[in-house]
Every structure is written in structure tokens, then in C-alpha cells.
C-alpha positions in Angstrom: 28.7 -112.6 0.5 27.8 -113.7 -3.0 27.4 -111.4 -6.0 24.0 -111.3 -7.2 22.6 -111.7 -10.0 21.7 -107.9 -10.9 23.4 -108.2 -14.6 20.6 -110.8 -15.8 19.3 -108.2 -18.4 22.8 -108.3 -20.3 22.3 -111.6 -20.4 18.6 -111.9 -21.2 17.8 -108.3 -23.1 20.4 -109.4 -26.1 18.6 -112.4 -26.7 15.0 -110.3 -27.1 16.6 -107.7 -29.9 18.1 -110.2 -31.7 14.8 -112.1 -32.4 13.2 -108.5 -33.2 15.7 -107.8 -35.2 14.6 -109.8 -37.9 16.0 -109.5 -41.6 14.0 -106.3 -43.2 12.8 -109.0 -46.0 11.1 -111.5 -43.6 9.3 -108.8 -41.7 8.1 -104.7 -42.2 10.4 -102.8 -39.8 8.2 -99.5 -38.6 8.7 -97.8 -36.1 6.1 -99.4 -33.9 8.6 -102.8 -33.3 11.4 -100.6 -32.4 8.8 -99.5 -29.5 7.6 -102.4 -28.9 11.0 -104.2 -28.4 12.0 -101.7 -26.0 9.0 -102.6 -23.8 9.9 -106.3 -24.2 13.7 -105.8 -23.5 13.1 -103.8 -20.3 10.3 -105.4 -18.9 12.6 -108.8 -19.2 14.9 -107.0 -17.1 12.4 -106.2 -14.4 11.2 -102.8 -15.6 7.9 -101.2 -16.3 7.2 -98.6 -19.3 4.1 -96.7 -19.8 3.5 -93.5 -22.2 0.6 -91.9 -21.6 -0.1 -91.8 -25.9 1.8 -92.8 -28.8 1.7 -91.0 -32.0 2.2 -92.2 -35.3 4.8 -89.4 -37.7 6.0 -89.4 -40.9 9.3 -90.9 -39.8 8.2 -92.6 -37.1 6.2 -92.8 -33.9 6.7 -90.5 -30.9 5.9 -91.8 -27.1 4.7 -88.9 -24.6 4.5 -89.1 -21.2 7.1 -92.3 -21.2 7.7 -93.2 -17.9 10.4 -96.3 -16.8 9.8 -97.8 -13.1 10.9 -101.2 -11.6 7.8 -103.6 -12.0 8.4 -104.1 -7.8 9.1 -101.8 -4.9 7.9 -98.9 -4.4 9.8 -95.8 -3.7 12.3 -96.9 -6.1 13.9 -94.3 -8.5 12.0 -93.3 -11.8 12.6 -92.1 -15.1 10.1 -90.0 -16.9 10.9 -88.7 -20.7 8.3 -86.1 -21.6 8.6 -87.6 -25.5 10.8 -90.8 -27.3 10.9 -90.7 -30.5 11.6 -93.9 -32.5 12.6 -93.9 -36.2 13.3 -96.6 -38.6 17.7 -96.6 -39.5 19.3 -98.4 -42.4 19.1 -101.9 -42.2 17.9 -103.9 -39.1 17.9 -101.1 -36.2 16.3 -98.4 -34.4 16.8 -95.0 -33.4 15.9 -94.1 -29.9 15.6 -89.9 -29.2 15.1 -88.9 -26.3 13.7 -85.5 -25.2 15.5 -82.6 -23.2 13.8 -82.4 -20.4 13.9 -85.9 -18.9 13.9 -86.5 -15.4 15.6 -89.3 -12.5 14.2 -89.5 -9.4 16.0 -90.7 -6.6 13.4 -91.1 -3.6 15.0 -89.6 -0.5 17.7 -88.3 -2.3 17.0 -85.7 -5.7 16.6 -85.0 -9.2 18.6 -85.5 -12.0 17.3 -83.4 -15.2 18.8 -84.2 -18.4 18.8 -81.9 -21.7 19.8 -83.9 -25.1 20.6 -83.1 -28.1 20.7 -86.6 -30.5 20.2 -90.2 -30.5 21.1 -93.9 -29.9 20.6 -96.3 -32.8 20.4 -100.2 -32.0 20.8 -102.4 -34.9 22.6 -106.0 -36.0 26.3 -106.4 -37.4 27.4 -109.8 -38.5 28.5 -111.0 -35.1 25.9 -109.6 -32.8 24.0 -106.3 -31.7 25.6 -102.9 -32.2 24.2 -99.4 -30.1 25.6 -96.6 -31.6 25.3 -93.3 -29.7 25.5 -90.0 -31.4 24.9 -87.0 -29.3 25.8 -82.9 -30.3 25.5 -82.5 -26.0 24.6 -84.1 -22.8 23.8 -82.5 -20.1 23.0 -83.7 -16.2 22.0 -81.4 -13.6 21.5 -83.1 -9.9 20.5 -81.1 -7.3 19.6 -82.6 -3.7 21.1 -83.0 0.0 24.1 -84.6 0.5 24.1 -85.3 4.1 21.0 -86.4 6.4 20.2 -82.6 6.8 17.9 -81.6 4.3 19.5 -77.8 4.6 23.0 -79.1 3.3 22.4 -79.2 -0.3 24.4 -79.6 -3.2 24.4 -79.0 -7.0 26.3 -81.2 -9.3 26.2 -80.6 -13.2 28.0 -83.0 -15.8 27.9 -81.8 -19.7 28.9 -83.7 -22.4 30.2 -82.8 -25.9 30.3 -84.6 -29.0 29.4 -88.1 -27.7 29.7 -91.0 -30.0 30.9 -94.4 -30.4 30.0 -97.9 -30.2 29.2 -100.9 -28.2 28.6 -104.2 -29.6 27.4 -107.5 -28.4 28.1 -110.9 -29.4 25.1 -113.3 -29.3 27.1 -116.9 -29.5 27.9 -119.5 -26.6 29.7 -116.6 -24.8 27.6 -113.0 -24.4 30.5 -110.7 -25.2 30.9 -106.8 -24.9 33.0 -104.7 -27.2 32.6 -100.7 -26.9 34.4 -97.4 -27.3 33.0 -94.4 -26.6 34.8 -90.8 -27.6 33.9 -87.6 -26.2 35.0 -84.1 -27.3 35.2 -82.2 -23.8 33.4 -83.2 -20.2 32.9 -81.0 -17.4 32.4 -81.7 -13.9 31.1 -78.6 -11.6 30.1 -79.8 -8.1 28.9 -77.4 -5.7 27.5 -77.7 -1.9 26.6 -75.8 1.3 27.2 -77.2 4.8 24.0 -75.6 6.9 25.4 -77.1 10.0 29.1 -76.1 9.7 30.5 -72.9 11.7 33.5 -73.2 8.8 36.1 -73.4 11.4 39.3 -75.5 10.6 37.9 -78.7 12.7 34.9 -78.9 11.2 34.3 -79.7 7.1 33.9 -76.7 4.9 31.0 -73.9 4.9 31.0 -74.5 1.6 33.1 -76.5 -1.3 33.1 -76.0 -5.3 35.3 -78.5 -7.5 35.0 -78.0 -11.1 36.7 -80.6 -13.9 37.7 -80.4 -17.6 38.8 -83.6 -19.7 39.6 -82.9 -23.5 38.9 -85.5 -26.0 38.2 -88.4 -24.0 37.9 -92.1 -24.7 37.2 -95.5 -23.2 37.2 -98.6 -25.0 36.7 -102.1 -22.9 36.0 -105.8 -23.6 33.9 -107.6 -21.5 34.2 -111.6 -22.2 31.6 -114.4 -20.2 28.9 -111.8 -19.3 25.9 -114.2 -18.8 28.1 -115.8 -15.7 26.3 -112.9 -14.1 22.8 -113.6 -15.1 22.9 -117.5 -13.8 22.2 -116.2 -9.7 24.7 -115.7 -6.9 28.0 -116.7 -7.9 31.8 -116.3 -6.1 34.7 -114.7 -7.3 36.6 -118.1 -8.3 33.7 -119.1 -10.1 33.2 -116.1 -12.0 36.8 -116.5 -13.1 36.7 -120.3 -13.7 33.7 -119.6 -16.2 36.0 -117.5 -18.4 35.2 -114.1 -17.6 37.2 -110.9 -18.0 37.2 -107.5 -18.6 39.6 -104.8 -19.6 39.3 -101.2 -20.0 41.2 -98.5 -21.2 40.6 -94.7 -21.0 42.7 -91.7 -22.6 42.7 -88.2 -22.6 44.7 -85.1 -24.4 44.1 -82.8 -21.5 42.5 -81.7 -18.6 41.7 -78.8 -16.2 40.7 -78.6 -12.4 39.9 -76.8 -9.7 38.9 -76.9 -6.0 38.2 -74.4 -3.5 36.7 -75.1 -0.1 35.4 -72.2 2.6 36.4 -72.4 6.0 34.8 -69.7 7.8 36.3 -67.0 5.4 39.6 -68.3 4.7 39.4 -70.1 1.7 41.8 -73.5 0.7 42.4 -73.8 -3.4 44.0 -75.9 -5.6 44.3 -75.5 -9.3 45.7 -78.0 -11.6 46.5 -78.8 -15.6 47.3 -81.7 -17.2 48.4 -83.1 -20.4 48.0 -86.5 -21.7 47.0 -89.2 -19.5 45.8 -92.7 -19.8 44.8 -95.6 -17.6 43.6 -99.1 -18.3 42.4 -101.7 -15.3 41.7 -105.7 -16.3 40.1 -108.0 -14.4 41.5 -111.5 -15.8 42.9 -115.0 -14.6 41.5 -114.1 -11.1 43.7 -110.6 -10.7 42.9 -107.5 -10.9 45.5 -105.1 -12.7 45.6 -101.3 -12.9 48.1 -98.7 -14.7 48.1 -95.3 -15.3 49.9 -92.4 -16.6 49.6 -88.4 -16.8 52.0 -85.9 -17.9 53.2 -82.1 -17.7 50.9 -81.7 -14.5 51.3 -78.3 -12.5 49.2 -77.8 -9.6 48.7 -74.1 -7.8 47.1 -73.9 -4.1 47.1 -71.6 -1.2 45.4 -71.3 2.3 44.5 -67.5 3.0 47.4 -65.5 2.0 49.9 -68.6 1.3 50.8 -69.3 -1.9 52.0 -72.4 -3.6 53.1 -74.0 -7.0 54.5 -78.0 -8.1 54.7 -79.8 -11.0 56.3 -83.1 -12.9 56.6 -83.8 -16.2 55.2 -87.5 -15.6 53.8 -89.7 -13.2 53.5 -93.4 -13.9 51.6 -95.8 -11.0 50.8 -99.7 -11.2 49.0 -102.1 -8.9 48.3 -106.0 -9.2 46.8 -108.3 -6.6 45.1 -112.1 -7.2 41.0 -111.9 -6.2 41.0 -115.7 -5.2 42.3 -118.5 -3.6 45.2 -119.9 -4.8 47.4 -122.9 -4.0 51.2 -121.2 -5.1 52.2 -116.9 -4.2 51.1 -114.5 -6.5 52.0 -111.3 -6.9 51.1 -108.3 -5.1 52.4 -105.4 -6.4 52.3 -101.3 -6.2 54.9 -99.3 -8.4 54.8 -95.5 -7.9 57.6 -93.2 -10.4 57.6 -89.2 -10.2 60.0 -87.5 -12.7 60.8 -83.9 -13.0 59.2 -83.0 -10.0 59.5 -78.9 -9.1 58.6 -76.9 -6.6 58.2 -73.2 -6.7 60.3 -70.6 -4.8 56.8 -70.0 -2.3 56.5 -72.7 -2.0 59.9 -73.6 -0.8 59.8 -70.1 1.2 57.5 -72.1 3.7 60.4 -74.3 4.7 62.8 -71.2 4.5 64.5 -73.3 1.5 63.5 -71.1 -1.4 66.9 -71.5 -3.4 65.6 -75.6 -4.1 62.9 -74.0 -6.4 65.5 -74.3 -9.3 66.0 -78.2 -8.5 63.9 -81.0 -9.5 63.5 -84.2 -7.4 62.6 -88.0 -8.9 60.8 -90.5 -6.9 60.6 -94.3 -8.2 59.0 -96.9 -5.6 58.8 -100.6 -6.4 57.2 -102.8 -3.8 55.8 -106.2 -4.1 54.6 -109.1 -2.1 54.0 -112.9 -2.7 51.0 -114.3 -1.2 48.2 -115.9 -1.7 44.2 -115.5 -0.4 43.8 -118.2 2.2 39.9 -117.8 1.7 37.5 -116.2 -1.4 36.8 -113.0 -0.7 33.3 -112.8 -1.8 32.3 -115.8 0.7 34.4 -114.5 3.5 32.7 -113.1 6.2 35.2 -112.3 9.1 38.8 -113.8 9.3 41.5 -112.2 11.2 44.3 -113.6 8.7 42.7 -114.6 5.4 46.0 -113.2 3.8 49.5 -115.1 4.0 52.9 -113.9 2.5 55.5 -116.1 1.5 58.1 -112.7 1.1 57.6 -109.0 0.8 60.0 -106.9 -1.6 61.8 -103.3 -1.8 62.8 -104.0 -5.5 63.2 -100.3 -5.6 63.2 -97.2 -3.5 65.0 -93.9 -5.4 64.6 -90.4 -4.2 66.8 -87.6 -5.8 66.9 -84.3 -4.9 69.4 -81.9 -6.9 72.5 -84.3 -6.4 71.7 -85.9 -3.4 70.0 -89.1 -4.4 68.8 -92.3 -1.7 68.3 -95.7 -2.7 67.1 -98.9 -1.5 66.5 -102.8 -1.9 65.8 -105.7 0.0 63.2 -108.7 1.2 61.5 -109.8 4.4 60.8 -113.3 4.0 58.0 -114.6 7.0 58.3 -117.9 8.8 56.2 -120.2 6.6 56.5 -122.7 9.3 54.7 -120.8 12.3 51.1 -121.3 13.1 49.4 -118.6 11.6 50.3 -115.8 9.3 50.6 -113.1 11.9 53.2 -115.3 13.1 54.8 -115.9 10.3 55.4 -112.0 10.5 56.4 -111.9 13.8 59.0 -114.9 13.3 60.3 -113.2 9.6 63.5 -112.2 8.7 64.9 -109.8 6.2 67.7 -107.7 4.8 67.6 -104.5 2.9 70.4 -101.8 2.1 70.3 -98.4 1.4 72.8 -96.1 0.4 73.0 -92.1 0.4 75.2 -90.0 -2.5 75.4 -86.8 -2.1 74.2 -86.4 1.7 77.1 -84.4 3.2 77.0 -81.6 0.2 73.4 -81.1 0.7 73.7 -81.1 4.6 76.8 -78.4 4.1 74.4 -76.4 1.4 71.2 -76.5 4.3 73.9 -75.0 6.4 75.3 -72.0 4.1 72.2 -71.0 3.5 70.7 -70.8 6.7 68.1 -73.6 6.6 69.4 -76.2 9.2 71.1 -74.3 12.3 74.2 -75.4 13.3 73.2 -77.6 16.3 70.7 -79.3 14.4 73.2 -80.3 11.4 75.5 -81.6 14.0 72.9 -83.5 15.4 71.9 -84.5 12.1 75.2 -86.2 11.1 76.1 -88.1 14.9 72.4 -89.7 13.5 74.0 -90.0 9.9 77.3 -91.6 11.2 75.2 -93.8 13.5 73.3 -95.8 10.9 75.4 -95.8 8.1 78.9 -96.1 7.2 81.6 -94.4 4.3 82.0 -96.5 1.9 83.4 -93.2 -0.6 83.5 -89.6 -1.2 80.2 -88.6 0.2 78.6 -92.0 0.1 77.1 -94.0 2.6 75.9 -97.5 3.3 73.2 -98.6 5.8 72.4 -102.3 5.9 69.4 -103.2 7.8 68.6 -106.5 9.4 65.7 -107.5 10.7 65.6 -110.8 12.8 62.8 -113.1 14.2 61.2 -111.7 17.0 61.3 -108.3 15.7 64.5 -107.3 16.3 66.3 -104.9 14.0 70.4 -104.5 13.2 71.8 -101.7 11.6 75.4 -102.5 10.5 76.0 -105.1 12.9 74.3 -102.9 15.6 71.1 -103.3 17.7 68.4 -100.7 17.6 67.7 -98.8 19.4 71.2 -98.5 20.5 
């Protein structure tokens, strides 16, 4: 599988504006280029416009009946704009308005109707072409099936507040993109009926509503080597060995959620609140890294007449992973930390534990791998092992719970010798350790208060006694070894035992 060459008008389109773009002293800029360059630029990238009459204002003209189609293939989608007005700016650009009341139609699938209320001006900087968007609201209503039965139906609304920003395009040996775009509030409200389902616990939901909130939202991103994409079918090493990359970032003060699904009367919510989060994801060097972070989340839910509340002041996650073949490991990477986690007393009452609600519990995970793709992903078409791992890391596992708290480390290192990669699994070997503080107080605490009978707390430290061993007041040691073949020692001793 090769990735087509779909982006050609980022490629193509930039180099259209720029030459209409001329200075305002070599050429009269009216309205009527503006239009006209718009034609050019979007029948370059393989679409068709028609307006059924343009009229000439005192500001500019205004295109009615303005309708946007692929030049081939039928039953494709199709935009219509019942007006677009375009007005002269300030020095070399456009403005673009488009009317409320536009339309998308997706053959086989819906509508989408959109109301707006501004404008997008294109127009030249010093190192390239510059769209500035300005809108007061945007708003997108979709409503269609979402299955193959015409009678399930859904509705899904997206409105925008205070949209504005910029994207900019460099025009030298490199097409380059440079944008961010800032949004007051976005809301999400998705809604759908199941025709078909009896709303029974087996079956998906009678119906489902999730509704979103995000306050003061932005993206910003860098895209670097975008006409790689316009120059045909291309593979993932090659994308990278032309010197593309892209990295985006996205932040927001707040945000608001809920969800609640029907199932056949009983109904399944969950509420949630967030405060700042942010996120960023590059593609670069032929890996692909993500990060993210949100804080002072609290979630509510229930099922019927069960109730439920958690929450944690902030939760950080990473990933890394190498897109293409290399000849040395790279890393492989997923990091997951939870702090201040809390759970309220009903929540606890479901496990008859409701005296933990006034504890809070930390979480910290650290796992990585070094390997290497044996084959480029974008050409692959089967391969049973295209993967192989040189050594697989614990660099971290820590879970606390009130003063109990559970660690662990260690590495599996495959046979790099064996034949193939699933046996280079199979023949591994490996050591990890873990260690438990804390474990007898919170297995004498279960017991006072009624939580963990007696028989099973007995049962619970023979286990306890079997797999680890005292190494101080209330700590224990468990070291794990795991042997070619598969076989697995626990202090010395065999498992099972």
C-alpha cells in the first residue's frame, strides 16, 4: 500500500495565488480576480465551480447559486453556497464570505448545513501566502443514518465561537505550512436512535446522546516538505527521506462532557470536567511521538440507581514508535502517570470499601521496547513478524494506595540469535523485581473493617508468603525470572509450584 497522491492541490493551488496575487501596482485588484482565482485554484485541484449569476456590488461582487463538485465521478459529495461574496482587503488579498445556509452532501450518507457568521481573507506576507479566518460563529448541523438501516438516524451539531487565526504558506524550494487557529468555546452534541435495538444490556443502546464543551481552544502546527505528497504514490521512508515533518500542538483552559446511553429504560451516564489540558503529536525523523496532559478532572456516572464519583488532579501519557525500517533498535515507548486519584464513598460502597473514599492512589507506568520495523509499513501487505525486539523494559511500575505502595522494574531481552522473531520471544530471558510496602497494614485494615473475610485474608497471605519474601517491617521482595522456553522463577522457585 502506497499513499496517494491526494495532497497535490497543497502543492499545486499555492503556486496559482501567488501568480494572482500580483503587486496592487502592476495590476487592478477587483473583486472579479479574487473570483476568478478561486475557480483557477480549485479546478487545479480537481474541482468544478459554477454560480448560477454573479453580481457586481459596491464592495465587491457576490456569486449566487455557487456550487463546488469534483470535475469526475459522479455521486460524489457537493457543496452548494446559496451566495459568496468576494471583497477587495488591504494590500494583495481577498476576502471570501460565505453565506449561512450552505450545504454538503454526502451521497448515501446526509447533509451537513452550515450557518456563518464572517469571513476568510487570503493574501501575501513576505515569505509566502497567509489565510486569515475571522468568524463571530460557526455552526454545522449533520443529520443522516449511521448504520446501514435508514431508520437508525443520528443528529450531530458542532458550533464554533470566536474563530480566528492564521495559516501561512511558504512558496520557496520547500512548500511549508505554519498555522494557529484559536477558538473561544466548541461544542459537540451528538445524538442517535437505534430502530433495530430492543435496548437490552446485549445489544447497543436504544438510544445515545454525548454532548462536549472545550473553552478557549488552540492548535498551532508546522508542516515542513508538503509537495512530497503532490509528486504520486510515495512510501513512508521516502516521505521521511525527503524532509518532511509535522508537529502539532493543541491547548485548552477547560472543558465539559457528558454521555448518557438508553438501554431499554435504564439509563448508563457519565459526566465529566476538566481543567487545562494540552497535547502535541510530531511526525519527524521517521517516528511518530505523542504527549498529553489534563488536569483537575472529576468524572460522575451511574447505571440505574448506582451512583459513582472519581477524580485526579493530573494525568500525564506519552507514546513513541519509529514508522520505518531501520538498521539499529529504536524506541518504542508508552508512559502512563495518574496523581491524586479519588474515589467517592459510593463509589467505594460497591466494593463494601467505603472508608478508602478519603484516600487517594498514584499510578506511574513506564514501558518501553527496542526494536526495529523489519519491513515499511506502507508497502507491507501481510507478514506474520514484520516487528523484532532486541529488549522490552519495566523502567517503572508504581501503584499507591493510602500507604500501601507496589513497585516494579526489570527487562526481557529476546534471543537475537533464533530464526525468527517469535522465536526470539519464545527463547528470551528476563528479570524483573517488585517490592510491596505497606501490604500487611492494608490487608489487616481490609480485615477490621469487614471487607476481606477472614478465610480469604488467610488465603491471601499463604499467596503473599509464596511469591515474595521479608526483606523489613512490612516489606516484601518478589524477584521474577523468566527463562528460555517460557519458564518462569519466582525467588528461586518454579511456577506454578
Amino acid at each position: 500500500m502506497l499513499f496517494p497522491p491526494i495532497f497535490r492541490p497543497l502543492a499545486v493551488v499555492p503556486l496559482v495565488w501567488a501568480l494572482s496575487l500580483a503587486p496592487v501596482a502592476a495590476q487592478d485588484q477587483r473583486a472579479k480576480d479574487g473570483w476568478d482565482m478561486l475557480r483557477a485554484s480549485l479546478a487545479d485541484a480537481g474541482l468544478r465551480v459554477s454560480a448560477e449569476g454573479v453580481t457586481d456590488t459596491e464592495r465587491g461582487l457576490v456569486a449566487s447559486g455557487v456550487t463546488i463538485r469534483p470535475a469526475r465521478g459522479a455521486g460524489s459529495a457537493v457543496l452548494t453556497l446559496p451566495t459568496l461574496t468576494v471583497e477587495p482587503r488591504a494590500g494583495e488579498g481577498f476576502a471570501f464570505i460565505p453565506a449561512s445556509g450552505t450545504r454538503l452532501a454526502l451521497p448515501g450518507t446526509g447533509e451537513v448545513d452550515f450557518s456563518f457568521s464572517g469571513e476568510v481573507v487570503f493574501d501575501r506576507d513576505a515569505d509566502g501566502l497567509r489565510l486569515s479566518p475571522a468568524f463571530d460563529t460557526v455552526e454545522a448541523l449533520f443529520e443522516g443514518p449511521f448504520s446501514a438501516m435508514e431508520q437508525d438516524r443520528m443528529t450531530l451539531r458542532v458550533d464554533l465561537t470566536a474563530l480566528s487565526g492564521a495559516v501561512t504558506m511558504d512558496l520557496g524550494d520547500q512548500v511549508n505550512m505554519t498555522g494557529e487557529i484559536e477558538v473561544a468555546s466548541l461544542m459537540y452534541d451528538q445524538n442517535w436512535q437505534s430502530a433495530m435495538s430492543d435496548g437490552t444490556p446485549d445489544t447497543t443502546p436504544a438510544s445515545s446522546r454525548d454532548i462536549s464543551e472545550i473553552d478557549d481552544l488552540t492548535i498551532r502546527f508546522n508542516i515542513e516538505g508538503m509537495e512530497v505528497l503532490s509528486e504520486g504514490p510515495i512510501t513512508l521512508s521516502a516521505l521521511f527521506e525527503h524532509g518532511f515533518n509535522l508537529h502539532a500542538e493543541y491547548e485548552a483552559a477547560a472543558s465539559r462532557s457528558s454521555s448518557q446511553q438508553d438501554f431499554g429504560g435504564s439509563l448508563v451516564r457519565l459526566d465529566g470536567v476538566g481543567g487545562y489540558s494540552d497535547s502535541s503529536l510530531t511526525l519527524a525523523d521517521g517516528a511518530l511521538r505523542a504527549q498529553g496532559t489534563a488536569l483537575d478532572l472529576e468524572f460522575t456516572g451511574g447505571y440505574g440507581e448506582t451512583e459513582g464519583d472519581f477524580s485526579a488532579e493530573r494525568i500525564v501519557a506519552g507514546f513513541e514508535m519509529p514508522l520505518v525500517p531501520t538498521d539499529t533498535p529504536q524506541p518504542f515507548s508508552i508512559s502512563l502517570i495518574s496523581e491524586g486519584m479519588q474515589a467517592s464513598e459510593a463509589s467505594w460502597m460497591l466494593l463494601g470499601a467505603q472508608t478508602f473514599a478519603e484516600e487517594t492512589a498514584d499510578l506511574a507506568l513506564e514501558l518501553v521496547g527496542e526494536g526495529r520495523w523489519l519491513v515499511d509499513l506502507s508497502e507491507a501487505e501481510t507478514s506474520a513478524s514484520p516487528l523484532e525486539f532486541s529488549e522490552i523494559r519495566l523502567d517503572r511500575l508504581a501503584l499507591r494506595l493510602g500507604q500501601a505502595q507496589f513497585e516494579g522494574s526489570g527487562r526481557f531481552e529476546p534471543d537475537m540469535e533464533a530464526a525468527s522473531p517469535d522465536q526470539a520471544l519464545a527463547q528470551g530471558q528476563g528479570a524483573f523485581t517488585f517490592t510491596l510496602q505497606g501490604g500487611e497494614q492494608l490487608l489487616e485494615r481490609l480485615g477490621r473493617e469487614g471487607i476481606l473475610p477472614a478465610d480469604q485474608a488467610f488465603l491471601a497471605r499463604m499467596m503473599i508468603g509464596a511469591l515474595a519474601t521479608s526483606v523489613g517491617e512490612d516489606q516484601l521482595l518478589s524477584e521474577v525470572t523468566i527463562l528460555p522456553g517460557g519458564q518462569v522463577r519466582v525467588n528461586g522457585n518454579p511456577l506454578p509450584f
